[in-house]
C-alpha positions as CSV (number, residue, x, y, z in Angstrom):
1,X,74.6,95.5,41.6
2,X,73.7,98.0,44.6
3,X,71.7,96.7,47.2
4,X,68.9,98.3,49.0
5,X,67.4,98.1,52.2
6,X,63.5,99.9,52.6
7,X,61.2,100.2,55.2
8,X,57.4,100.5,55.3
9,X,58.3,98.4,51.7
10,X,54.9,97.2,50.9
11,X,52.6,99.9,49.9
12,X,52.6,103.8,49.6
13,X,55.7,105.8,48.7
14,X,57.8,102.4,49.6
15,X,56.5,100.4,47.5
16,X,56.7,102.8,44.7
17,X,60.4,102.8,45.7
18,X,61.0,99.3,45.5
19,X,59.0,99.4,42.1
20,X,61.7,102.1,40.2
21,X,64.5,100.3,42.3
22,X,63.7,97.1,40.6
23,X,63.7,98.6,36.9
24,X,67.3,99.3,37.9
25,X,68.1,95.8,38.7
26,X,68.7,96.4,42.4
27,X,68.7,94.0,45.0
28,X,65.7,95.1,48.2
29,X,65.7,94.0,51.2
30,X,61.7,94.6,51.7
31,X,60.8,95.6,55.6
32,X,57.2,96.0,56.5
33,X,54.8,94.1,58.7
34,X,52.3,92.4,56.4
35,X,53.6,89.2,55.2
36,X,51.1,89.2,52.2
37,X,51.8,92.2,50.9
38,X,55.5,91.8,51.0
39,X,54.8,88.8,49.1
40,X,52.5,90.5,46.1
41,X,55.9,93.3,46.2
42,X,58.2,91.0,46.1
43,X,56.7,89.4,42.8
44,X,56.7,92.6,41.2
45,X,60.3,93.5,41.6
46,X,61.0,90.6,40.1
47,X,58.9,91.2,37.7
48,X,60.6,94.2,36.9
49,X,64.2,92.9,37.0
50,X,65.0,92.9,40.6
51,X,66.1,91.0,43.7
52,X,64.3,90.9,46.7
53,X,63.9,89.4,50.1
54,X,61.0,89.1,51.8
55,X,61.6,90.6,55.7
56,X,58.3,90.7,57.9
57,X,59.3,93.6,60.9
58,X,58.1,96.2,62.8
59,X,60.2,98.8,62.7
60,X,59.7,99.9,66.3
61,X,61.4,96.6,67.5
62,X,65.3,97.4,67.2
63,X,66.1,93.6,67.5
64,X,64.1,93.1,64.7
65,X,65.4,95.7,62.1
66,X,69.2,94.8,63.1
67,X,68.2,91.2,62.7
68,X,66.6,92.3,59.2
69,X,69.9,94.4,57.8
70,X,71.9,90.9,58.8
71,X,69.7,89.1,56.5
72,X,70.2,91.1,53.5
73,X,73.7,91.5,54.2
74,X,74.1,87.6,54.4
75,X,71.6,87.0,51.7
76,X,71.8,89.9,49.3
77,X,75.5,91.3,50.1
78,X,76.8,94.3,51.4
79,X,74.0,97.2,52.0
80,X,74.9,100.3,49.8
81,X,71.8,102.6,50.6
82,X,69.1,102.0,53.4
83,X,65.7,103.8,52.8
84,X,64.0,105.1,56.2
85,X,60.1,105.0,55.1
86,X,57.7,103.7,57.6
87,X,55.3,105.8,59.3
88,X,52.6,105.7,61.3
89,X,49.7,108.5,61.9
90,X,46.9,109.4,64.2
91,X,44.2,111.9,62.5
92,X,43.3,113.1,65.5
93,X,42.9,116.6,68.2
94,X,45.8,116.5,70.6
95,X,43.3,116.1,73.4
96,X,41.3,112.7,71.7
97,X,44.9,111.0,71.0
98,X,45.7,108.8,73.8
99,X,48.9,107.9,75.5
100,X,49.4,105.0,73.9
101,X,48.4,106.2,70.5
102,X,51.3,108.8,71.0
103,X,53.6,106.4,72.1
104,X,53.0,104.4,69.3
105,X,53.6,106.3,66.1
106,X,56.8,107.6,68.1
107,X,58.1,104.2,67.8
108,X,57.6,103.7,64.3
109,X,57.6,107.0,62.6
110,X,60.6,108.7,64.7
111,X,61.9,105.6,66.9
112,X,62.0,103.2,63.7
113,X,64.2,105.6,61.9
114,X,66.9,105.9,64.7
115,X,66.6,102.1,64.5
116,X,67.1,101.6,60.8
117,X,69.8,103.9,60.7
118,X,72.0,102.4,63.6
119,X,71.7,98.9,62.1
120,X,72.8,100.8,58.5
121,X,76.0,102.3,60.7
122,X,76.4,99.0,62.1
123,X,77.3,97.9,58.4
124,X,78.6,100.6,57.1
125,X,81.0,102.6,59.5
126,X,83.4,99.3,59.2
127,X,83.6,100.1,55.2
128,X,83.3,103.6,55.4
129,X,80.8,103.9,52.5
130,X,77.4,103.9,51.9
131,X,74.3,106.3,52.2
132,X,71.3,106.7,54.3
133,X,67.8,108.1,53.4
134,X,65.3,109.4,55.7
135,X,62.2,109.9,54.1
136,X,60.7,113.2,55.9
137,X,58.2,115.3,55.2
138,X,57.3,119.5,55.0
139,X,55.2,118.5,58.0
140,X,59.1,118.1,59.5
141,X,59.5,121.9,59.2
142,X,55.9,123.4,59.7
143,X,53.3,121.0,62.0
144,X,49.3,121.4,61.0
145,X,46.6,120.5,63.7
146,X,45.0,116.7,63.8
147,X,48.2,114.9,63.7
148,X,50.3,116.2,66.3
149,X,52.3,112.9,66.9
150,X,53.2,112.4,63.6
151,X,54.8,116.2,62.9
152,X,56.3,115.4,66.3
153,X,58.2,112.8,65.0
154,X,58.6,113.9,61.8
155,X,60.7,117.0,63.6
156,X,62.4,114.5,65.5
157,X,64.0,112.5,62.8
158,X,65.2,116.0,61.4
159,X,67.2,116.8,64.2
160,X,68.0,113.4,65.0
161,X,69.4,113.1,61.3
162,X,71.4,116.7,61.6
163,X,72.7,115.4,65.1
164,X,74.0,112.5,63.5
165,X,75.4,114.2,59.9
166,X,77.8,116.4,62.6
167,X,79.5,113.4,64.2
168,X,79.9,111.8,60.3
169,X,81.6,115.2,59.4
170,X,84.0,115.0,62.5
171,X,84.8,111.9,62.2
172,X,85.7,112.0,58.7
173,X,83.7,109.3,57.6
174,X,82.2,108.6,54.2
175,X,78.7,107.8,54.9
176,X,76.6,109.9,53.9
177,X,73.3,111.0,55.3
178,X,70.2,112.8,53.4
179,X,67.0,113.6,54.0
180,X,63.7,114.2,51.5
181,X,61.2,116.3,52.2
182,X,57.5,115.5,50.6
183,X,54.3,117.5,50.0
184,X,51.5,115.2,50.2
185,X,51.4,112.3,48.1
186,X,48.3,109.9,47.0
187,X,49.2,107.4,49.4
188,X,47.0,104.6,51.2
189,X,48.0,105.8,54.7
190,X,44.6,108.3,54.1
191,X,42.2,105.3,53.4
192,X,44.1,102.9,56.6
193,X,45.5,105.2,59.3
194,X,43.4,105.6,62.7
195,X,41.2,108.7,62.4
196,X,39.1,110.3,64.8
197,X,37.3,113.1,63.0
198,X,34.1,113.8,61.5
199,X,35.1,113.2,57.9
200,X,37.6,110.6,56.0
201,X,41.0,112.3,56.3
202,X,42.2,113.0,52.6
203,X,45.5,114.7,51.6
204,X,46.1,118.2,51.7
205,X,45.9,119.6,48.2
206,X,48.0,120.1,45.9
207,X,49.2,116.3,46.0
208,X,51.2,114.1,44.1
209,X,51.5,110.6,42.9
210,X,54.0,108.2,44.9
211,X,56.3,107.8,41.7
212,X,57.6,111.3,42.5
213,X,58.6,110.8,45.9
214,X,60.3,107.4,44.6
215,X,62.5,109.4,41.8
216,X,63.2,112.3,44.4
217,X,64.6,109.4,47.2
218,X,66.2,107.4,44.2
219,X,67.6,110.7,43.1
220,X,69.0,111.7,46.7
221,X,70.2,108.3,46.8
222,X,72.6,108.8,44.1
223,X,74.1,112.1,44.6
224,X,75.0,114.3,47.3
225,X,72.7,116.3,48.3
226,X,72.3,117.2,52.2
227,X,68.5,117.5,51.5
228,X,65.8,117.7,49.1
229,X,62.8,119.3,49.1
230,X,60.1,118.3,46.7
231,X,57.8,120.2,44.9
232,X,56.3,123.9,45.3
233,X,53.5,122.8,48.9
234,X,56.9,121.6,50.7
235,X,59.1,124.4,49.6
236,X,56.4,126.9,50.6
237,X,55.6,125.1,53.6
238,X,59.9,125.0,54.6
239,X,60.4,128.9,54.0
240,X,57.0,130.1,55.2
241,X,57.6,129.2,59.1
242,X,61.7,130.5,58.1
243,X,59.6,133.8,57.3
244,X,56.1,134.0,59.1
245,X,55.4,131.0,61.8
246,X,52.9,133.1,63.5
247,X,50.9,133.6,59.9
248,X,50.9,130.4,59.5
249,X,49.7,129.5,62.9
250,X,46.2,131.4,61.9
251,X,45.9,130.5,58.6
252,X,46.3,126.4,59.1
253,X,44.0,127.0,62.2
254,X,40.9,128.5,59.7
255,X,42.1,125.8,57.2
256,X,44.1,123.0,58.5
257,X,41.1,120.8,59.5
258,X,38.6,120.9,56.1
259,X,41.7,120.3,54.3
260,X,42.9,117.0,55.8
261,X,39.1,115.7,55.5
262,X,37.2,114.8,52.8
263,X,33.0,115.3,52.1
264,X,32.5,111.6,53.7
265,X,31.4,111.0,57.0
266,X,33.5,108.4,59.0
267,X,31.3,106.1,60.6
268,X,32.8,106.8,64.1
269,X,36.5,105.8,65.4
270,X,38.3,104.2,62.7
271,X,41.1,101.5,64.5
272,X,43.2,101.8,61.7
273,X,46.3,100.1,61.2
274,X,48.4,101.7,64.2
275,X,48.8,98.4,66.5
276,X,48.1,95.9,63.4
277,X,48.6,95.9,59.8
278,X,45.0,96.0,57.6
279,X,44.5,93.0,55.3
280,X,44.6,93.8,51.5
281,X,46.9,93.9,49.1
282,X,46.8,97.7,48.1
283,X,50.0,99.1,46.2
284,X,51.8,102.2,45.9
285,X,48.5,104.7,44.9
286,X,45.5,105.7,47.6
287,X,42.2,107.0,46.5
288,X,43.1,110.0,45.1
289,X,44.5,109.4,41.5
290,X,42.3,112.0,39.8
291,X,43.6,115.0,41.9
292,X,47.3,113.5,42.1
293,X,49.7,115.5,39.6
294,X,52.1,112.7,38.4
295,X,55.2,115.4,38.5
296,X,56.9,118.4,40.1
297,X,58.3,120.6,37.7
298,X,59.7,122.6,40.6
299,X,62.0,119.1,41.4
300,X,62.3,118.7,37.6
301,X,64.6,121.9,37.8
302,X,66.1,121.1,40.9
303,X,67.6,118.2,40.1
304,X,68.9,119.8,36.5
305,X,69.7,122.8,38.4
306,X,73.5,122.2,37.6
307,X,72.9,121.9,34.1
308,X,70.4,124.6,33.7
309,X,73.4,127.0,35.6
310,X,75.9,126.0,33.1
311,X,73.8,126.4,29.9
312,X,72.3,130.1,32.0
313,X,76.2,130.9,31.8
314,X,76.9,130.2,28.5
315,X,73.9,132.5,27.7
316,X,75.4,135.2,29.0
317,X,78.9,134.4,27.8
318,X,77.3,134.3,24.5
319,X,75.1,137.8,25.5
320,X,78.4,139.1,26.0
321,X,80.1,138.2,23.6
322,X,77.8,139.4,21.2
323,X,77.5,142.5,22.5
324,X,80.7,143.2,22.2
325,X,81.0,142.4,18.5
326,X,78.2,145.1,18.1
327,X,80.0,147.4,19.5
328,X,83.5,146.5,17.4
């Protein structure tokens, strides 16, 4: 049975990860902050079939996550695939973000993946298998206004991650590093992240439920694939700055702020859960089910893209082959 380690386990995409891990039978090692939610996560992977232990952490305390990966190794057994998920966010104009409010969702969002993943090598370099998943975003390859610190790190783990899948290649090692790229997904980080705007942050549109992220990471997870970009808004987002940053630029700064906000007013600052988790045992889903699509056809054929080549070939082997008799 393969055995799992996940940050940021207890709600959002993570949770829907450790959901569809545990119909598998896996064994999680469950990292988050919130001891109660970890709790109500834990019950349902058992639920579903699974194993899991229960690891209260913040991911921006490297102590901590190395301490955490030496639990499920002792408790568990030997980690086969650690998830990088945990993020922080700030919904907020460069200039209203403090210092510290940068500082902070460095350390979890970029800072807690360099963590998780040296306490993964830790373990795994010795055996010379296993695989590591950072969970990234298209906001990794093209940045939109109000949450500069978060794109920040979200570019950070990709080079960080491509820095790192180098020194794996020249040293021969059979580790394996991968990385997912997400639209937006109907997470509860828009209803519990720090926001300084005029409106409730939402989503930006077109957005999807957390059980495709879950079967896009549980997919990269299982075969090798150097990334993985899900659906059509992160594929256009990737190849649009390849082909036209400076369009881009223009059109996210007419449309970049209405689209991260909904019609609500936010009653002023909202604190958030940057320094402290908030109470409340919400799941994998935010408040957006009726505009979440609940799959990407566009990952649907990516990850059938091998078979869909092989049965395009034997089309036109048969094409040919037909033709030919015609003209016999």
């Amino acid at each position: 049975m393969k055995v799992f380690g996940v940050t940021g386990a207890s709600a959002g995409i993570g949770r829907a990860v450790v959901e569809r891990l545990a119909g598998t039978g896996a064994h999680i090692g469950l990292l988050a902050r919130d001891r109660e939610r970890l709790d109500s996560t834990a019950a349902e992977v058992e639920r579903l079939g699974g194993r899991a232990l229960v690891l209260p952490v913040d991911v921006a305390d490297a102590d901590a996550v190395d301490n955490a990966a030496a639990q499920i190794e002792e408790r568990l057994g030997p980690i086969d695939v650690w998830i990088n998920n945990a993020m922080a966010t700030v919904f907020a104009p460069v200039e209203q973000t403090t210092p510290e409010e940068f500082r902070r969702v460095t350390e979890v969002t970029y800072l807690g993946y360099v963590w998780g993943t040296m306490a993964a090598l830790r373990r795994m370099l010795p055996r010379d298998r296993g695989t590591i998943v950072q969970v990234g975003s298209a906001l990794a390859y093209r940045s939109i206004p109000l949450q500069a610190a978060y794109c920040g790190a979200k570019h950070a783990i990709r080079g960080f991650t491509e820095s790192l899948r180098t020194e794996l290649l020249h040293e021969g090692s059979n580790v394996r590093v991968t990385e997912v790229h997400l639209p937006a997904h109907n997470t509860p980080q828009f209803d519990w992240s720090r926001a300084k705007m005029r409106r409730k942050p939402r989503p930006v549109p077109p957005i999807f439920q957390p059980e495709v992220a879950a079967e896009a990471i549980l997919y990269a997870a299982t075969h090798r694939r150097r990334e993985l970009v899900v659906g059509w808004p992160a594929v256009k987002a990737v190849y649009g700055e390849k082909v036209a940053p400076g369009l881009l630029d223009r059109y996210l700064a007419r449309s970049g702020y209405d689209a991260q906000q909904t019609e609500e007013p936010l009653d002023g600052e909202r604190e958030g859960n940057l320094f402290e988790p908030v109470p409340g045992d919400v799941a994998a889903h935010g408040a957006f089910d009726e505009h979440a699509k609940p799959r990407s056809l566009l990952f649907e054929l990516d990850r059938h893209r091998e078979s869909i080549a092989f049965a395009a070939g034997l089309g036109a082997v048969a094409a040919a082959l037909l033709s030919r008799n015609g003209k016999d």
